[in-house]
C-alpha positions as a Markdown table, in Angstrom:
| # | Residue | x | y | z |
|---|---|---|---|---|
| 1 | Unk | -16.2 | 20.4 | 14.8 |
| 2 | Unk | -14.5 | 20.4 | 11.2 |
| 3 | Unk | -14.9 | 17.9 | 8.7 |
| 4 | Unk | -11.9 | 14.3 | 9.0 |
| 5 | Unk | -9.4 | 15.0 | 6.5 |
| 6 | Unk | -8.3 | 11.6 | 7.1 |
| 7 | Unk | -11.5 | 9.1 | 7.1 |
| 8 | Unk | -11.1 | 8.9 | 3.2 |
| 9 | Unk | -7.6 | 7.7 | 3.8 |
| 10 | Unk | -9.2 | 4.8 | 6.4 |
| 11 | Unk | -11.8 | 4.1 | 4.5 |
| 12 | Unk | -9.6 | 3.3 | 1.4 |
| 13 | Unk | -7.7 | 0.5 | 3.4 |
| 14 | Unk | -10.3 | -0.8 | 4.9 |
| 15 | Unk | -11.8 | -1.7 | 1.0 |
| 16 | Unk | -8.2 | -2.5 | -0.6 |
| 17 | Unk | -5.9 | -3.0 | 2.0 |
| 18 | Unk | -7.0 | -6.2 | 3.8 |
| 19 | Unk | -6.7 | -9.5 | 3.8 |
| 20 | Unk | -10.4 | -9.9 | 2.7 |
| 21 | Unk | -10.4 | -6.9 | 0.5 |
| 22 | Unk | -8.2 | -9.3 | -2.2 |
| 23 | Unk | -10.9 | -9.0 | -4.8 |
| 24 | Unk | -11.0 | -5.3 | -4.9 |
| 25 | Unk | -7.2 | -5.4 | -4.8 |
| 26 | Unk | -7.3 | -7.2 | -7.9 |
| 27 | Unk | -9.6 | -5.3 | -9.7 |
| 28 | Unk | -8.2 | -1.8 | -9.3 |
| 29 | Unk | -4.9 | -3.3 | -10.6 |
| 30 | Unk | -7.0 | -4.6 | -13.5 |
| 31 | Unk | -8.1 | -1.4 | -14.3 |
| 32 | Unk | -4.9 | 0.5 | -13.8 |
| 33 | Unk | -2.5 | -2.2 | -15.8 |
| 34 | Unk | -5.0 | -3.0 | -18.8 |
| 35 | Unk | -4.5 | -6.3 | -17.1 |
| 36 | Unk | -7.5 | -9.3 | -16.8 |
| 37 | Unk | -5.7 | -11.5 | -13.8 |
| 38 | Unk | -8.3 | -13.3 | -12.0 |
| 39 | Unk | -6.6 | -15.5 | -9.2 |
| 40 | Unk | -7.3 | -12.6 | -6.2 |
| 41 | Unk | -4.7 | -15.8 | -3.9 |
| 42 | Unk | -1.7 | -14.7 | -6.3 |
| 43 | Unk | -1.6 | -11.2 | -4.2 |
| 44 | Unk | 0.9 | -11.0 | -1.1 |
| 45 | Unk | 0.3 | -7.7 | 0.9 |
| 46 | Unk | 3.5 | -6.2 | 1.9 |
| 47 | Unk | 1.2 | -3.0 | 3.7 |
| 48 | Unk | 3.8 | -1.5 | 5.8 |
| 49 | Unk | 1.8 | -1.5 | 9.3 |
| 50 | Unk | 2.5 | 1.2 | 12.4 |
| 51 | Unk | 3.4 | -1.7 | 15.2 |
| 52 | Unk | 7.0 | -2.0 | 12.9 |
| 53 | Unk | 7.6 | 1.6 | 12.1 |
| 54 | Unk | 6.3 | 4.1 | 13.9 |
| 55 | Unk | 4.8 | 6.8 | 12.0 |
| 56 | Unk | 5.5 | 5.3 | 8.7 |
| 57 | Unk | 2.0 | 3.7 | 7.4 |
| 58 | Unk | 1.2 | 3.1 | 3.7 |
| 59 | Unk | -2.2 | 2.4 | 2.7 |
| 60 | Unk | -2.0 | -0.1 | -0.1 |
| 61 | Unk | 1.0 | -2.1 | -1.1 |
| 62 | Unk | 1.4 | -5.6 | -2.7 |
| 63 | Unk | 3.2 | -8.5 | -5.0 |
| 64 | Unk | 1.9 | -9.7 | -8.2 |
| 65 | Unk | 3.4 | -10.9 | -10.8 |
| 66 | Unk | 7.0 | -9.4 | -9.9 |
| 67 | Unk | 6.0 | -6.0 | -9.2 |
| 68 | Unk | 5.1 | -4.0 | -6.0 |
| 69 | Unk | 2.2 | -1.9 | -6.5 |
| 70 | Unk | 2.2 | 0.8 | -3.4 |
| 71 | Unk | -1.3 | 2.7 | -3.5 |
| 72 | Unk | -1.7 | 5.8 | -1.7 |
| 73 | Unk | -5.3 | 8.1 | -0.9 |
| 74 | Unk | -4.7 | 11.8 | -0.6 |
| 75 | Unk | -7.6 | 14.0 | 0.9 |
| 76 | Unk | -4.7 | 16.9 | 0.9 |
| 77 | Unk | -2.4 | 17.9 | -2.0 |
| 78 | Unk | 1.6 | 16.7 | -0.6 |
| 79 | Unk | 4.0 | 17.5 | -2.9 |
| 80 | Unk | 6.3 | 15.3 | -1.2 |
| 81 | Unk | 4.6 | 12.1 | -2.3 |
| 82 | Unk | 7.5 | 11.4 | -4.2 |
| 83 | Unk | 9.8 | 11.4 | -1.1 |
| 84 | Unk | 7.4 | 9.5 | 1.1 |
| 85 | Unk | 7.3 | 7.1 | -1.6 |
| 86 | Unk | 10.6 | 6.9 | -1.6 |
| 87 | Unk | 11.0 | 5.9 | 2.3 |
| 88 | Unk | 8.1 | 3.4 | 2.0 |
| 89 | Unk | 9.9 | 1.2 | -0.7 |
| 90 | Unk | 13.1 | 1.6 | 1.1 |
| 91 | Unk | 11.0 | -0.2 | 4.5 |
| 92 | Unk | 9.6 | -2.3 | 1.7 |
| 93 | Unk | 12.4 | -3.7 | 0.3 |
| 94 | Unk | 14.0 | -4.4 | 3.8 |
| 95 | Unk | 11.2 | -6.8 | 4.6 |
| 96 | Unk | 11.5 | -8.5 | 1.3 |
| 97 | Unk | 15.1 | -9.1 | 1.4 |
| 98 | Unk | 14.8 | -10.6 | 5.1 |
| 99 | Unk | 12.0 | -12.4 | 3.9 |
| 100 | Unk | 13.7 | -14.2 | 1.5 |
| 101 | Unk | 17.0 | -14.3 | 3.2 |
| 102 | Unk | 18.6 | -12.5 | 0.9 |
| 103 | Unk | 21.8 | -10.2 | 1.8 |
| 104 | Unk | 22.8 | -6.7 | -0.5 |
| 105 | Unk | 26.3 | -7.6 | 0.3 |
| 106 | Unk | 25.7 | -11.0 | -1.6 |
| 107 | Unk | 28.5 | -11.0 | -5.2 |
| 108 | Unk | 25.4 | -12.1 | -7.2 |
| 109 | Unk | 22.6 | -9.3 | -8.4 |
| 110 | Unk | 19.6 | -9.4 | -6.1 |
| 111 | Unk | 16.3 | -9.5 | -8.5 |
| 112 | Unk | 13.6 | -7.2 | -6.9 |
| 113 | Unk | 9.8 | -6.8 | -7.5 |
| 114 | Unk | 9.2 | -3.5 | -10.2 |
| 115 | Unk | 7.7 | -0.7 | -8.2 |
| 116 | Unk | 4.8 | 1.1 | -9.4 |
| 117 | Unk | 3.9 | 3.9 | -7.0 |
| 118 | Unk | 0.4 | 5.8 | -7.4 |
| 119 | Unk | -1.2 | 8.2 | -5.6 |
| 120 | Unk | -5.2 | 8.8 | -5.6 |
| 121 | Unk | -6.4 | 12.1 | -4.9 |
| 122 | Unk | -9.5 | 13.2 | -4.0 |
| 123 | Unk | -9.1 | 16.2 | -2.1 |
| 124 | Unk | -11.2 | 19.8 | -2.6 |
| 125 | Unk | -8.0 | 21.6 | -4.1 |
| 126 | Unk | -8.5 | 21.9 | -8.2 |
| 127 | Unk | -5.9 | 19.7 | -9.4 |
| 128 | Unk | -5.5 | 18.0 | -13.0 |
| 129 | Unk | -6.9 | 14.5 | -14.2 |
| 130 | Unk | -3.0 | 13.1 | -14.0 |
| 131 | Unk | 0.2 | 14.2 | -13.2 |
| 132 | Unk | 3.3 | 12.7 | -12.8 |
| 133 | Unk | 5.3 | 14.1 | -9.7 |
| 134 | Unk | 9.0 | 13.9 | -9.6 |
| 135 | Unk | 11.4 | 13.3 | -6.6 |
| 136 | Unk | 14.2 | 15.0 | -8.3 |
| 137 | Unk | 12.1 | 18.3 | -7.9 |
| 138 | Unk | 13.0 | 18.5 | -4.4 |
| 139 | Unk | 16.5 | 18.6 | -5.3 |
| 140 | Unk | 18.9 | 21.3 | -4.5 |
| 141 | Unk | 20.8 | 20.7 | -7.1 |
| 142 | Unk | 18.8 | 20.7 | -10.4 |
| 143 | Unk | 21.7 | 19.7 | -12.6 |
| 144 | Unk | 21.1 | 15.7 | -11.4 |
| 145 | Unk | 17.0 | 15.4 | -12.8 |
| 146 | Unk | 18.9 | 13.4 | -15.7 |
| 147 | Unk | 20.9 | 11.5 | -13.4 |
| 148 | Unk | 18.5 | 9.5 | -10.9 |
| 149 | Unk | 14.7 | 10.1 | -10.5 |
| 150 | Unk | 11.7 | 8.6 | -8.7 |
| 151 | Unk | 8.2 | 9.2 | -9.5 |
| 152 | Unk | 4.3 | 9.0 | -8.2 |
| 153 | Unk | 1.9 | 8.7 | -11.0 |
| 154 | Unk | -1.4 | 10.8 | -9.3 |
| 155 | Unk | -4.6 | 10.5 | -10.7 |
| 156 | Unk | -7.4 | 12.8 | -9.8 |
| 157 | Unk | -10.5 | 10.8 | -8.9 |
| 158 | Unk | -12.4 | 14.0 | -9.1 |
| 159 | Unk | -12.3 | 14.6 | -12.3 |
| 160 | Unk | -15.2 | 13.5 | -14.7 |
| 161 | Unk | -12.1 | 12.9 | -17.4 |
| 162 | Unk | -11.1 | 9.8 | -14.9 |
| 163 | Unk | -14.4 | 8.0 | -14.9 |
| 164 | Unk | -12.9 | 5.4 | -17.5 |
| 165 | Unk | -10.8 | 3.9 | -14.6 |
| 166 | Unk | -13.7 | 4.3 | -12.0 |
| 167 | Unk | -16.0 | 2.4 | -14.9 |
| 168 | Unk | -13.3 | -0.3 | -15.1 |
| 169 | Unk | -13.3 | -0.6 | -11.3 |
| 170 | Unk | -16.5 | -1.1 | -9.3 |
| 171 | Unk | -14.9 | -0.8 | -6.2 |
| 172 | Unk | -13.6 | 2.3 | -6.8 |
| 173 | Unk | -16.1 | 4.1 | -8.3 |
| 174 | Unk | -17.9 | 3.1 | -5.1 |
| 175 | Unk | -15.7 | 3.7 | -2.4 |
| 176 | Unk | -15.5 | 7.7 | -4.8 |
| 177 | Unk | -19.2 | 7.7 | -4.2 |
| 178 | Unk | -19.9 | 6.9 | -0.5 |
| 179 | Unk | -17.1 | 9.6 | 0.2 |
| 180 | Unk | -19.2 | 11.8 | -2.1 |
| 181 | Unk | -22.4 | 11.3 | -0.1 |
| 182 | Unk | -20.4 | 12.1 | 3.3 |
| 183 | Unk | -19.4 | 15.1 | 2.3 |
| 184 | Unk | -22.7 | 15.7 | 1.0 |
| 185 | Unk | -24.3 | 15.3 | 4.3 |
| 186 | Unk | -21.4 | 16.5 | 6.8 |
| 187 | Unk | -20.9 | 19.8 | 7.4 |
| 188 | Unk | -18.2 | 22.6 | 9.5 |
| 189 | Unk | -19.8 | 22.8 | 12.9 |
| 190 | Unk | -21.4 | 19.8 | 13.4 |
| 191 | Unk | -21.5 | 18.2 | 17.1 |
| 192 | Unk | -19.8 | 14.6 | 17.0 |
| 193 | Unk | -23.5 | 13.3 | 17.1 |
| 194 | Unk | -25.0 | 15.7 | 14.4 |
| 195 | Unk | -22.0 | 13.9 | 12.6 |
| 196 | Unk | -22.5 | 10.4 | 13.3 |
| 197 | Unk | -25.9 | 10.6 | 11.9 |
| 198 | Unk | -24.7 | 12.0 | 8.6 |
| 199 | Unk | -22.3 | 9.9 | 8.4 |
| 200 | Unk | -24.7 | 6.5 | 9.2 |
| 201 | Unk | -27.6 | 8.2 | 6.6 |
| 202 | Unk | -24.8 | 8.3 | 3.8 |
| 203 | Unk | -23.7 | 4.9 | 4.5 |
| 204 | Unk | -27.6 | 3.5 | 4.6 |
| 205 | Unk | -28.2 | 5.7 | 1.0 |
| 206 | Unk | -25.8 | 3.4 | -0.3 |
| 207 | Unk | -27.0 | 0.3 | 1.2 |
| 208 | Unk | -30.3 | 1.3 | -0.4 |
| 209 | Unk | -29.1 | 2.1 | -4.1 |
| 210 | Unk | -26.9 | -1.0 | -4.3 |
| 211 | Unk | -23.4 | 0.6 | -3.4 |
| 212 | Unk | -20.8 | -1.6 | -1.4 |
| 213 | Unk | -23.8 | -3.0 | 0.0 |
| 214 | Unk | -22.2 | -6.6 | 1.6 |
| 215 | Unk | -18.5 | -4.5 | 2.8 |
| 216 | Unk | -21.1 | -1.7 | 4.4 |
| 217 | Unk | -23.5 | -4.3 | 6.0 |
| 218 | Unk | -20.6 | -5.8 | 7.7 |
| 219 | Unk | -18.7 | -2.8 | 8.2 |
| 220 | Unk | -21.6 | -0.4 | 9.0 |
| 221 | Unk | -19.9 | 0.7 | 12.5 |
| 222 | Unk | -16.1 | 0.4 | 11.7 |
| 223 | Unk | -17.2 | 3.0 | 8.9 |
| 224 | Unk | -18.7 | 5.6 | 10.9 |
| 225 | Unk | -16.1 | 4.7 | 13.9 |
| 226 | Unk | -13.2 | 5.6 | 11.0 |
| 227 | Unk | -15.1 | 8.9 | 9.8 |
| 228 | Unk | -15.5 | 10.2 | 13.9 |
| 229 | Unk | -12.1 | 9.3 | 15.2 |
| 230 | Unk | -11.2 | 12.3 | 14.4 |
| 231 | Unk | -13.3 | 14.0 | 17.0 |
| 232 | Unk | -11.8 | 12.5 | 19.6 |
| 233 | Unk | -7.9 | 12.8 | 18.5 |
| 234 | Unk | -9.0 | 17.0 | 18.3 |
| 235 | Unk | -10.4 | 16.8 | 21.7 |
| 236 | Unk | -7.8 | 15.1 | 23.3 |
| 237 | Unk | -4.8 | 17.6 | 21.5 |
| 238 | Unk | -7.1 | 20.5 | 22.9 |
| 239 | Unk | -7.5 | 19.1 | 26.4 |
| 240 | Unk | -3.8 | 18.2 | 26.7 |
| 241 | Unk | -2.8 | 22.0 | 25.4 |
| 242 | Unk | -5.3 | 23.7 | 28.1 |
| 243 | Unk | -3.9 | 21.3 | 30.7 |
| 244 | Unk | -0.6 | 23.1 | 29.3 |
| 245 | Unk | -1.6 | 26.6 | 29.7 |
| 246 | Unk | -3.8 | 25.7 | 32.9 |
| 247 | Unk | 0.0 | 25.1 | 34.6 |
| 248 | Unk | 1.0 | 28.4 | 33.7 |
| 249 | Unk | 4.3 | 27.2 | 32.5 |
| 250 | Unk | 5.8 | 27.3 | 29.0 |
| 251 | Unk | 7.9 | 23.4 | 30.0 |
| 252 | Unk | 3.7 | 22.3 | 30.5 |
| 253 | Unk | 3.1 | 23.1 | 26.8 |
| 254 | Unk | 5.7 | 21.5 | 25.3 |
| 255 | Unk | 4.7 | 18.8 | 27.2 |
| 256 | Unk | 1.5 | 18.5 | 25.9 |
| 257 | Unk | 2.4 | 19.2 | 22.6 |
| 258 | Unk | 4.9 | 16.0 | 22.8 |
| 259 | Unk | 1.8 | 14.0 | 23.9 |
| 260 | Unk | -0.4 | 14.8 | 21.4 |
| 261 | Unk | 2.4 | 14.2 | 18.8 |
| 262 | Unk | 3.2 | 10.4 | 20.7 |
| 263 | Unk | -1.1 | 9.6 | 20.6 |
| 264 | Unk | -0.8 | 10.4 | 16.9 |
| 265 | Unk | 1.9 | 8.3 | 16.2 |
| 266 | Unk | 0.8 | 5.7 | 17.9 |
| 267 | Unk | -2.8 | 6.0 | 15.9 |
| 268 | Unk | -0.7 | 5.6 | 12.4 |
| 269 | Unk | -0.8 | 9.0 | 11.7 |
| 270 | Unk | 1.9 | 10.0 | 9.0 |
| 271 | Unk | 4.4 | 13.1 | 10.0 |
| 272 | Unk | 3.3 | 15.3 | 7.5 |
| 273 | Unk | -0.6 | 14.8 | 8.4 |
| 274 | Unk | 0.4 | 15.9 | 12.3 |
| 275 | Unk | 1.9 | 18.8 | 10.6 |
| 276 | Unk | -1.1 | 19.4 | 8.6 |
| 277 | Unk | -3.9 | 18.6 | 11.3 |
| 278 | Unk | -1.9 | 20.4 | 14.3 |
| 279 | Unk | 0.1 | 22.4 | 12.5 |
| 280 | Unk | 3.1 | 21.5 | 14.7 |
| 281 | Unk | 6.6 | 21.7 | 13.4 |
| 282 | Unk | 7.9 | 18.8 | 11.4 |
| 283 | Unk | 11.4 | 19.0 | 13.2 |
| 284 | Unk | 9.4 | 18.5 | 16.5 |
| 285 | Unk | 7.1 | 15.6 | 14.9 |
| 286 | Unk | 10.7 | 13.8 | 14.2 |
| 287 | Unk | 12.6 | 14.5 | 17.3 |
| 288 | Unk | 9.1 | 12.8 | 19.0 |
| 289 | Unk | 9.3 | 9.9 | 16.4 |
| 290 | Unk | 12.7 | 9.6 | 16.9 |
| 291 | Unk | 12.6 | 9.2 | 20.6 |
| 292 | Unk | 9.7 | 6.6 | 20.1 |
| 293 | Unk | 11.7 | 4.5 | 17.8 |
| 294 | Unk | 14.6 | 4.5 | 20.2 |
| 295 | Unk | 12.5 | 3.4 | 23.1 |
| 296 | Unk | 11.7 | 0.0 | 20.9 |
């Protein structure tokens, strides 16, 4: 068995992107703002969740003070963030407006909350302490980067140069250091149980030196569950492709293939990690989203 890409991704909602989880909200927007607000009840989470768009699931996103933070974890180098960014405040925005009855067609201008989009990356791939990726890169037409833009700030959590925003945030530095003592312990080849027990003696090692110790003592089994689901979702997409090839028939493959994609989706996970984890073709992915989304 390989190593979950995506529990670092799970395991950064469950510590900042739940209801209970307001305190650590607050004090990684502390740290990145140079701000000292200490009212954690003055944060509405806007998180965009799977059961309204299929496919399209954000991590972190909120309101304070008139701006939307949206906070994404990267185990994987995308240089799309900026367009999935992009989408997100689009879905964002439409829930805001309907939420406060508001209509773009309206003659007066329509305030909105500032976005501030950032991406944390902790991935294996060298990359530097902070960059600044650009949606008008992905243009065809370069001649219109002066025209319109949209950014994602990305900060490198692996980088030694960063530990002034892990020092300013407990959580954070935390949440950097359980994921540290997983990977420590888990290794390429492990049997789902070999795996379990890494991933329980990392969580107890942190327990024991003081790290997260009341969110892992509650969450001790929804954080291995989150780290192993993995397994299960690369079982499944192998049995449904040998049930494929079993029927001897090209039409059975597909099939399968559509499956897998549908059980993903429905498990909130983003096109672009299907493509990644399966290495299926993203005009596939869509056509399957699509067909989802129509069937609402």
């Amino acid at each position: 068995m390989e190593i979950n890409r995506q529990y670092k991704d799970r395991l950064f909602r469950l510590l900042f992107g739940k209801e209970e989880s307001r305190d650590n909200i607050l004090s990684l927007y502390n740290a990145l703002q140079g701000t000292d607000y200490t009212n954690a009840g003055d944060i509405e989470l806007t998180t965009i969740e799977d059961a309204i768009y299929i496919g399209m699931k954000n991590d972190v996103s909120f309101i304070i003070d008139d701006r939307m933070p949206l906070w994404e974890q990267q185990s994987t180098y995308n240089p799309n963030m900026p367009v999935r960014g992009f989408m997100y405040y689009g879905k964002l925005y439409d829930a805001y407006l309907a939420k406060e009855h508001r209509q773009v067609y309206s003659a007066s201008l329509i305030k909105l909350p500032t976005p501030q989009y950032i991406v944390f990356y902790n991935g294996n791939t060298k990359r530097p302490l902070y960059e600044k990726m650009r949606l008008s890169d992905a243009f065809f037409d370069n001649g219109v980067k002066d025209m319109y833009e949209w950014t994602a700030d990305v900060y490198n959590l692996n980088c030694r140069e960063n530990n002034g925003l892990l020092e300013a945030c407990k959580p954070l530095a935390d949440y950097s250091e359980l994921v540290r003592r997983i990977n420590e312990r888990w290794h390429r080849g492990m049997t789902k149980e070999e795996a379990q027990k890494a991933v329980d003696e990392a969580v107890a090692s942190c327990i024991r030196d003081g790290i997260l110790v009341d969110f892992l003592t509650k969450h001790r089994a929804e954080v291995v569950d989150v780290c192993l689901t993995e397994f299960d979702e690369k079982a499944y997409a192998e049995t449904l492709l040998e049930d494929g090839r079993k029927m001897g028939l090209e039409e059975g493959i597909k099939e399968g293939v559509r499956k897998l994609i549908e059980q993903m989706l429905r498990d909130g996970k983003s096109p672009d990690e299907i493509h990644d984890f399966c290495h299926i073709s993203m005009e596939l992915i869509e056509s399957v989203r699509e067909e989802m989304l129509s069937q609402k």
